[in-house]
N, C-alpha and C positions, 0 to 999 in steps of 0.2 A: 548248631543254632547259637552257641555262647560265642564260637570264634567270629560268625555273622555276626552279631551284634558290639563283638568290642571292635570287629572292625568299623562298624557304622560311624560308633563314636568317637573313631581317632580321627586327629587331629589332621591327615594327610586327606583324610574321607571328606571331611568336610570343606575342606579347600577345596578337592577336584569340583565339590558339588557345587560349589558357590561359583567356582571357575565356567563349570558347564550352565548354571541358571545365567550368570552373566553372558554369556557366549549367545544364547537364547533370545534375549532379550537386543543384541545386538544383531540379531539375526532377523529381527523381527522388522528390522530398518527404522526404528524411533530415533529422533531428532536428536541429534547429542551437541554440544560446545566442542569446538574443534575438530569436528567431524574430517577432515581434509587434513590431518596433523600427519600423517604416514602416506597418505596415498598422494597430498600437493598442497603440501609443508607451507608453502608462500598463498596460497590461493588468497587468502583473504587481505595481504597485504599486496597482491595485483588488483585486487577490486577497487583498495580503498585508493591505490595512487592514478587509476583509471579515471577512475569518478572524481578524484582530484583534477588533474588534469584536464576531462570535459568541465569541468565546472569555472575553473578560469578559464578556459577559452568561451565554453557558452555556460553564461551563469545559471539559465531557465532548465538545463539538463539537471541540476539539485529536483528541482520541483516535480518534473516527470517522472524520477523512481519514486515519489512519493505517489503519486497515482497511480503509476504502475501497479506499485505493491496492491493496494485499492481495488484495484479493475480485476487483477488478477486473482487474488485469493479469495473474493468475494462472489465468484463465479465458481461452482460447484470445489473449487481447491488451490493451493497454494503451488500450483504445477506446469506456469508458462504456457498455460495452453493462451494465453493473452498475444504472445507472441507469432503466434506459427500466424503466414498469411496465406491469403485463399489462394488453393490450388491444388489438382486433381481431386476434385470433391472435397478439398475443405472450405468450411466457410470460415474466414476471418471475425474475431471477435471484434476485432478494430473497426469491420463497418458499420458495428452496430449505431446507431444515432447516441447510445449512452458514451460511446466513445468519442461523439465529436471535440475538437480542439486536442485530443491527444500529440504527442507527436515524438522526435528525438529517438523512436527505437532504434533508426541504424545506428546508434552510439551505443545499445545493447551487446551489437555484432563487432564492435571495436573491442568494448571489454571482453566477449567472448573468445575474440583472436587472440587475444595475450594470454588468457588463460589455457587455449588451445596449444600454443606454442611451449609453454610450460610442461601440462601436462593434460594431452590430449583422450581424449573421451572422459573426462573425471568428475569436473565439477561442471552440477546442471546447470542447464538456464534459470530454473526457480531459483536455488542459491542465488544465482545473481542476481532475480529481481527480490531478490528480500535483501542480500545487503548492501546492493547498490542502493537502496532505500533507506538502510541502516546509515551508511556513508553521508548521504545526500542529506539527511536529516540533522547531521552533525555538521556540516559546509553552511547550515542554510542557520544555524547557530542554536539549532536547539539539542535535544539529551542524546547521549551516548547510550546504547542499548544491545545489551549481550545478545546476540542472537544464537538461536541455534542452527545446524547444518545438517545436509544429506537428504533434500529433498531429492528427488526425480522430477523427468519431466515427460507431459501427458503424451501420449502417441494421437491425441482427437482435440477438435477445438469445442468448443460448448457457446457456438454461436447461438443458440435455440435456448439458453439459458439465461445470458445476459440481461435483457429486459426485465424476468422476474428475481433477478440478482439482485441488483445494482438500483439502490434509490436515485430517483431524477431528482434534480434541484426546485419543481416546481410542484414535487407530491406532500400528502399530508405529512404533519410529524408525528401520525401515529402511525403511518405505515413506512415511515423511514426509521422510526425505533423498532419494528417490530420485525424488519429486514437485518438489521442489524446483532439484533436479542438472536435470531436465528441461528448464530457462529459463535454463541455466547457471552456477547459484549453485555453488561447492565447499562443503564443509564448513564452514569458519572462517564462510563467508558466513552458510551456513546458521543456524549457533549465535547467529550478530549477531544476524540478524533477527529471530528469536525473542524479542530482548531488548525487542521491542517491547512484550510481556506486561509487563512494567516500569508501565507504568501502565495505567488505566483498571480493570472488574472483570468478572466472569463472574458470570453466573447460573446458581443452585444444580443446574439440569439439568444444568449441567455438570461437577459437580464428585461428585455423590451415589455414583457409582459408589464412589468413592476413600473414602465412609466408611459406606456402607452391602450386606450386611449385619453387615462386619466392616469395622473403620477395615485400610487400605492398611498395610501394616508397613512400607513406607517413610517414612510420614508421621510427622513430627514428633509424636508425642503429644499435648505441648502444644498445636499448631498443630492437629494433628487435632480437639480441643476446644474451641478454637474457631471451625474450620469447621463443628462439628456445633450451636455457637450461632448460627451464620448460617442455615444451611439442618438445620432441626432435626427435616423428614420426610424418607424415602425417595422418595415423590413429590411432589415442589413442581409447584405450581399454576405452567405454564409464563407466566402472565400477573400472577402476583404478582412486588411488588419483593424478590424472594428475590434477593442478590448479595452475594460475598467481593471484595475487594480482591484485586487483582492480586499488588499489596505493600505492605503495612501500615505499610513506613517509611516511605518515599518516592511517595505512592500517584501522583502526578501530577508524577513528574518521569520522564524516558527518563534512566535511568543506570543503573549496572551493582550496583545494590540487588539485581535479580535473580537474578543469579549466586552472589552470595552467599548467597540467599534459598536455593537448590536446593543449594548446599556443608551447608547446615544443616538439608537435609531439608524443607524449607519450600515446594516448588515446588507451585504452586498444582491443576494439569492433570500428569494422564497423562503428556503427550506431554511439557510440561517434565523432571519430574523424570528421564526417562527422558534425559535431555543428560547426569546423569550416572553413570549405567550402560554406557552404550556407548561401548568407549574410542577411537572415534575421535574423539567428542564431546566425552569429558571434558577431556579436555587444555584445550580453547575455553572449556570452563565456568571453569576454575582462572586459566586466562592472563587471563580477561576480569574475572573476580573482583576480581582484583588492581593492573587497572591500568583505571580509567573511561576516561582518554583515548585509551587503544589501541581498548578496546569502540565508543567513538564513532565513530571512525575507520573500524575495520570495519565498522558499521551502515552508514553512511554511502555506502559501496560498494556493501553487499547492496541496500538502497534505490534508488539510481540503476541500479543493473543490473534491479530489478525494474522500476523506472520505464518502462524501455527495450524489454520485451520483444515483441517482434512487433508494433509500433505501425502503425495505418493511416494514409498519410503521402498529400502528391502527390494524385492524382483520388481515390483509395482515399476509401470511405463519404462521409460529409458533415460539415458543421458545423449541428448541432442550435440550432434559434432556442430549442426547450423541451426540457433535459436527459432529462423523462421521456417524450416521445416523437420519433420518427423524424418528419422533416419533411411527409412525405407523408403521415399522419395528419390 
């Protein structure tokens, strides 16, 4: 019993132990910072000069891994099921109505081929859609954000989920906080993330309610007239380039133009201007208004927290060779 116990607490015992708990916990497939550092050493700097490279050729490809990220993790997990499209029994997420104006995912399958070519079966498509999101986020000029690695990706799409995922731009803002609260965002996160509406733009389906058949009395006048020069019917052809900028100052930068945008009546959607109406909200709209680098900082948070949410890790799903279908296809 004596020689049992001093060996417990020698010094070699307790290394193995902490070597074996570490081992454990790596086993358990939890998200780690450089996940991809032994198995495909470059992975994260093929993403970021991918996402580079779309983004000077098509600048609007920044702003779809920001949605991406969105669409995807906010649907039962953070595991590409956003991308598989319909076929042999699956249904695409993509046709869902909350998906309309998406678009850019064959540029998914571009960065997925370099990464193939590198090092095939390795890095999932989640990975991709969180740091092409990561990437695109820093192109479009706002913060750098550590992310973590080693998701998997889903073998099922969660078409039949979406709708009760994914707040629409024309629901309350207590049931778009309350969708949100559900992944563990609080409030202040809540408002950050939002600020994503900062760039890129909406199409007129989206916005006609707010000036037809009487312009929204929240609306800016001004601003109102010239969303009625963008989208100048009540029903726009869903397949016409009918679209309002997000933000007219700054249409392609992630900065806190939006906040201000919605202080002056100018919020483009429903559900924005509605941040500030509702006083739990407002306060975030006025704080963020006024200071960019505070706003960044909290985006930057709501981000990686959405990054993170229910990830398939460990044996969980697979690593897709083709983003848009499940391996066994």
């Amino acid at each position: 019993m004596a020689t049992t116990n001093k060996l417990r607490s020698s010094p070699s015992f307790i290394f193995l132990s902490l070597a074996l708990l570490f081992h454990f916990y790596l086993c358990k497939g939890d998200l780690l910072l450089n996940y991809y550092s032994e198995s495909c050493p470059n992975a994260e700097d093929i993403i970021k000069q991918e996402v580079t490279d779309l983004y000077n050729k098509h600048g609007n490809t920044a702003v779809s891994w920001v949605r991406n990220l969105f669409h995807d993790c906010m649907v039962k997990s953070c595991d590409a099921s956003l991308l598989l499209e319909t076929v042999n029994g699956i249904e695409s997420e993509q046709a869902s109505e909350r998906s309309f104006g998406m678009r850019n995912f064959k540029y998914v399958s571009t960065i997925k081929e370099a990464l193939e070519k590198e090092c095939p079966l390795t890095v999932s498509c989640a990975d991709i859609v969180a740091l092409s999101a990561r990437d695109g986020i820093v192109m479009l000029g706002g913060p750098r954000i550590e992310m973590k690695t080693g998701r998997r990706d889903s073998k099922e799409s969660y078409a039949n989920f979406v709708e009760e995922s994914l707040p629409n731009h024309n629901d309350s803002i207590t049931l778009v906080l309350s969708r949100f609260q559900s992944i563990g965002l609080d409030v202040e996160g809540i408002v950050a993330l939002l600020g994503a509406h900062s760039v890129g733009r909406t199409h007129c389906m989206n916005l006609v309610q707010r000036l037809y058949p009487t312009v929204d009395p929240t609306l800016d006048p001004q601003y109102a007239e010239y969303l009625k020069g963008r989208c100048p019917t009540p029903n726009p052809n869903p397949n016409a380039v009918l679209y309002a900028r997000n933000d007219r100052e700054t249409p392609m930068i992630l900065d806190n133009m939006y906040y201000k945008n919605l202080l002056s009546h100018k919020g483009l959607l429903i559900v924005d201007q509605q941040l500030t109406s509702d006083p739990t909200t407002f306060p975030y709209v006025e704080k963020f208004a006024a200071d960019n680098g505070y706003f960044q900082d909290q985006f930057a948070k709501a981000v990686l927290l959405l990054s993170e949410n229910n990830p398939l890790t460990g044996d969980d799903g697979e690593i897709r060779k083709d983003c848009r279908y499940v391996n066994s296809i």
